[in-house]
C-alpha positions in Angstrom: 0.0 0.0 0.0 1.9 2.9 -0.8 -0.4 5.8 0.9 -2.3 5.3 4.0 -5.2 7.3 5.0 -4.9 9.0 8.5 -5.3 7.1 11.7 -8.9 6.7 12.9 -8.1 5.5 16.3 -9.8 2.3 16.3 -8.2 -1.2 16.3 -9.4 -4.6 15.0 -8.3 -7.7 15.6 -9.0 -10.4 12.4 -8.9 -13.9 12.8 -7.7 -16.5 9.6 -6.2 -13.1 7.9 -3.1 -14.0 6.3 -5.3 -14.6 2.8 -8.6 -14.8 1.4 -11.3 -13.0 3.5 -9.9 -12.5 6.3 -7.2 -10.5 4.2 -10.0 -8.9 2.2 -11.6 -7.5 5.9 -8.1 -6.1 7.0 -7.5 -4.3 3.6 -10.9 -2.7 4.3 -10.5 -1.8 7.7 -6.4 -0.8 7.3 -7.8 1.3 3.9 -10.0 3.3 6.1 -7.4 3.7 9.1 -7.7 1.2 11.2 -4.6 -0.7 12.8 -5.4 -4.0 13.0 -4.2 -7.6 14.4 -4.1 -10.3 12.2 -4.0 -14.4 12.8 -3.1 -17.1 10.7 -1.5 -20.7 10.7 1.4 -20.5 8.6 3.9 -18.0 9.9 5.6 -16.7 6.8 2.1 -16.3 4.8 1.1 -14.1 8.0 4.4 -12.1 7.5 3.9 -11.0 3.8 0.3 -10.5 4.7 1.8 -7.8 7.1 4.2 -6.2 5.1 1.4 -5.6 2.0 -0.8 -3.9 4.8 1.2 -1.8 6.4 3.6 -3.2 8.9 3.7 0.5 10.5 -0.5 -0.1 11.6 -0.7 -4.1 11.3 1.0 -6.6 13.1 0.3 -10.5 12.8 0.3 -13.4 15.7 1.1 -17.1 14.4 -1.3 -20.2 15.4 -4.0 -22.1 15.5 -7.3 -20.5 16.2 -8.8 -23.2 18.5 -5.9 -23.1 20.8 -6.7 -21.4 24.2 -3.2 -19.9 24.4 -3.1 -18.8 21.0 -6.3 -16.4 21.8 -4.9 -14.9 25.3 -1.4 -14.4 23.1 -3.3 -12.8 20.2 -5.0 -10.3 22.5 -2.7 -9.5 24.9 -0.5 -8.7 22.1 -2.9 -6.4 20.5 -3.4 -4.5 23.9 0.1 -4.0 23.8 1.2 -2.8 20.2 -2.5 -0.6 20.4 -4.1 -0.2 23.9 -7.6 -1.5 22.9 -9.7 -3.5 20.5 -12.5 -2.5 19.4 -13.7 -4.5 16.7 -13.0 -8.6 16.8 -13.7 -10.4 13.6 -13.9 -14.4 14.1 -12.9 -15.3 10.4 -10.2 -18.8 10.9 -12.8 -21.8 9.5 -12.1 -25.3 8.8 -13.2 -27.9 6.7 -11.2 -30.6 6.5 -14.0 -33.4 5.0 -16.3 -33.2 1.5 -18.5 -36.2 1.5 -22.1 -37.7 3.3 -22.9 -36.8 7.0 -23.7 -41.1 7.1 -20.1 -41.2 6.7 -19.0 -38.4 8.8 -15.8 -39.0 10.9 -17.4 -37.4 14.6 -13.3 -36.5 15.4 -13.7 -34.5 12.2 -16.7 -32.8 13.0 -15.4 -32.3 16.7 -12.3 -30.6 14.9 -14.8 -28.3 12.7 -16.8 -27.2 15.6 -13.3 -26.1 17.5 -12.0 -24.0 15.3 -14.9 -22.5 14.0 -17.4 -22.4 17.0 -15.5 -22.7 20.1 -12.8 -20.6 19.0 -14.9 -17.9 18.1 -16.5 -17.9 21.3 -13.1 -17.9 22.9 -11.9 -14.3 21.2 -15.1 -12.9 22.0 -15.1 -13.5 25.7 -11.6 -12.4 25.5 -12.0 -9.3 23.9 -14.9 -8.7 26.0 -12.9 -9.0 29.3 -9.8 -7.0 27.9 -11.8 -3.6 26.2 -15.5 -4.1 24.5 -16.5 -4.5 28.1 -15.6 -1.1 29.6 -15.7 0.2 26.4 -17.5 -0.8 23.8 -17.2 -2.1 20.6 -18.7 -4.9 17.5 -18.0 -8.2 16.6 -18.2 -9.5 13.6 -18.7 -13.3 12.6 -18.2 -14.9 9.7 -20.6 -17.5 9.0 -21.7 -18.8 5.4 -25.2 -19.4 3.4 -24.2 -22.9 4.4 -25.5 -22.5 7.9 -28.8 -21.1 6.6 -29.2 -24.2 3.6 -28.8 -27.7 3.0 -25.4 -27.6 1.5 -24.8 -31.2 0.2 -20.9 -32.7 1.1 -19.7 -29.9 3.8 -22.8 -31.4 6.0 -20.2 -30.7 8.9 -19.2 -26.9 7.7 -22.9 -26.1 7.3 -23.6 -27.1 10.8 -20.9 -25.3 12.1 -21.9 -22.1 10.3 -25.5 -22.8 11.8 -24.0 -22.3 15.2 -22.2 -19.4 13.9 -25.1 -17.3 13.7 -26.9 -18.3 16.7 -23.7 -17.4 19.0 -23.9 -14.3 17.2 -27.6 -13.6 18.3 -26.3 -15.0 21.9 -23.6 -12.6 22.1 -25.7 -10.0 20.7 -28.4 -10.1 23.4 -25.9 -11.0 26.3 -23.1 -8.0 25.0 -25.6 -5.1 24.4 -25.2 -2.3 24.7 -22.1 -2.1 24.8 -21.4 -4.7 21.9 -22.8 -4.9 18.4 -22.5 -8.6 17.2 -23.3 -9.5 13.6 -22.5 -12.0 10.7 -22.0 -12.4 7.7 -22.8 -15.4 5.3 -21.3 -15.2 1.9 -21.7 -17.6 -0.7 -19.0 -19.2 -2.7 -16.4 -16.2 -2.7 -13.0 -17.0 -5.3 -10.1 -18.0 -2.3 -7.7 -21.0 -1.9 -10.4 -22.0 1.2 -13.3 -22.1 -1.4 -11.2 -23.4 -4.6 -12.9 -26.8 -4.9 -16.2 -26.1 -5.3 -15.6 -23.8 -8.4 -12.0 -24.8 -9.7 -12.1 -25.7 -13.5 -15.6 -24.7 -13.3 -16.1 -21.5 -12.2 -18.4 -20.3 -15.8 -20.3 -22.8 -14.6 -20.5 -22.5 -10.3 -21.1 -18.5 -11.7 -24.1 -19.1 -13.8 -26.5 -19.6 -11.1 -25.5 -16.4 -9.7 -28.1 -13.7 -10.2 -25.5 -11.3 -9.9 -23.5 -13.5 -12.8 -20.0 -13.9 -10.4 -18.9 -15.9 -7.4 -17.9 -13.5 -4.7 -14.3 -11.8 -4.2 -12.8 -11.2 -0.5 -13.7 -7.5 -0.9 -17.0 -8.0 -1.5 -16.7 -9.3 2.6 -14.5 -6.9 3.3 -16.7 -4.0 2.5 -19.4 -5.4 4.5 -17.8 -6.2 7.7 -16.1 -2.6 6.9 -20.3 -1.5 7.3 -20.8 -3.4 9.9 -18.4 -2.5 12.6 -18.8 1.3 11.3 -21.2 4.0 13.2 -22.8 3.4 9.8 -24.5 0.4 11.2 -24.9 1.6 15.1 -28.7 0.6 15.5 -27.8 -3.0 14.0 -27.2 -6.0 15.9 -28.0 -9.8 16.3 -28.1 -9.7 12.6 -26.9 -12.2 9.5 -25.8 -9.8 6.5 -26.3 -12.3 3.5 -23.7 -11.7 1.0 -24.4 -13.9 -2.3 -24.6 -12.3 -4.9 -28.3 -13.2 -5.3 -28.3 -17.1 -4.9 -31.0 -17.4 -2.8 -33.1 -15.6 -5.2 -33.0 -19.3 -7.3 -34.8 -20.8 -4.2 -38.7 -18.8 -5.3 -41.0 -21.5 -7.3 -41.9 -20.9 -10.6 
C-alpha cells in the first residue's frame, strides 16, 4: 500500500487473515485507518500479509485459532502494540472433509466445531474481558449461506456455520449495549479456502449467480467494513447475507 489514509483511532483484531477474506476485511479496515491484528497458521504467509498492509498499523500473531493460548497471546499482544480492541472479527474456518454426513468422521466434525465455533467464542469473551466490556465495541462473525441451507458434502461446515449465527444472536443479546454482534454469510467467494467447489468450473458455479460472479474477498471486506462502522450503530443480532443473489433461485416458478 503505498499511501495510507490518517489514523482513525480504532483497532481490529481479524482472525484467519493471512489470505482470502480475512485479508479482504483487514485491507478494508487498514484502507479506512484502522490498525489491525491479524491471525493465521502459517507463519511466513502471516508475515507477507503484514508487510502488503502496512507493517507501521498491522501486526500478525502465528497459530491455530482453537488453541486457548493462541487467543490470550493474540490479545494480549494487540493490547500492547495498540491499547484497545474495538472490533473482533472471528474469520479462521475449517473444513477438512467433503462427502455424506452417514459417513462423517465425529473426530472430524469435533475438529470443525473447535475451530470454527469454540474458537470464536473464545476471542469474543476475550475481547470482552480486555476492552468491549468497559468500552465498547462490535463483533463481527463470519458464517456462510451454508448455515442457513442444505449444503450437500460440507454437512459438517454447514452445521458449524449454523451455530455461527446463533452465537452471534447469543452474544448480541448477552453484550448489548455495549457490543454490536453481527454475521455475515457469503456464498461461494474466489479463495484458496473455497477453490474446490468452483476450480475448473467457475463459468459454470457463476451461472446460477443472479448477480453472474462468485464472490471476491472485498466484497466481505466492505461489509464487515459496514458493519463495525457507526454506519451500522442501531444494528445487531443480525446475519448480513452476501451472495450475490443465490438465494433468489430458491422462489417457485
Amino acid at each position: 500500500m503505498t499511501t495510507l489514509p490518517e489514523l482513525s483511532g480504532k483497532v481490529a483484531l481479524i482472525t484467519g487473515a493471512s489470505r482470502g477474506i480475512g485479508y479482504g476485511i483487514a485491507e478494508a479496515l487498514v484502507a479506512r485507518g484502522d490498525r489491525v491484528c491479524i491471525t493465521g497458521r502459517n507463519e511466513d504467509a502471516l508475515k507477507e500479509a503484514v508487510e502488503a498492509l502496512g507493517a507501521d498499523r498491522v501486526i500478525g500473531v502465528a497459530g491455530k485459532a482453537h488453541d486457548v493460548a493462541h487467543q490470550a497471546t493474540v490479545v494480549e499482544r494487540t493490547m500492547e502494540a495498540f491499547g484497545r480492541v474495538d472490533y473482533l472479527v472471528n474469520n479462521a474456518g475449517t473444513n477438512p472433509v467433503f462427502g455424506p454426513m452417514a459417513d462423517l468422521d465425529l473426530d472430524v466434525a469435533r475438529k470443525v466445531f473447535e475451530t470454527n465455533v469454540i474458537s470464536a467464542l473464545g476471542f469474543a469473551q476475550l475481547t470482552w474481558k480486555a476492552w468491549q466490556s468497559e468500552n465498547g465495541g462490535a463483533i463481527v462473525n463470519i458464517a456462510s449461506v451454508a448455515g442457513i441451507a442444505p449444503s450437500p458434502f460440507i454437512g459438517a461446515y454447514g452445521i458449524s456455520k449454523a451455530a455461527m449465527i446463533n452465537l452471534t444472536v447469543q452474544l448480541a443479546h448477552e453484550f448489548a449495549p455495549k457490543v454490536r454482534v453481527n454475521a455475515i454469510a457469503p456464498a461461494v467467494v474466489k479463495t484458496k479456502f473455497a477453490q474446490a467447489l468452483y476450480e475448473g468450473r467457475e463459468a459454470e458455479a457463476a451461472a446460477s449467480y443472479p448477480l453472474g460472479r462468485l464472490g471476491v474477498p472485498s466484497d466481505i471486506g466492505g461489509a464487515a467494513a459496514f458493519l463495525t462502522s457507526t454506519q451500522s450503530d442501531w444494528i445487531t443480532g443480525q446475519t448480513l447475507v452476501v451472495d450475490g443473489g443465490i438465494f433468489l433461485n430458491a422462489g417457485v416458478g
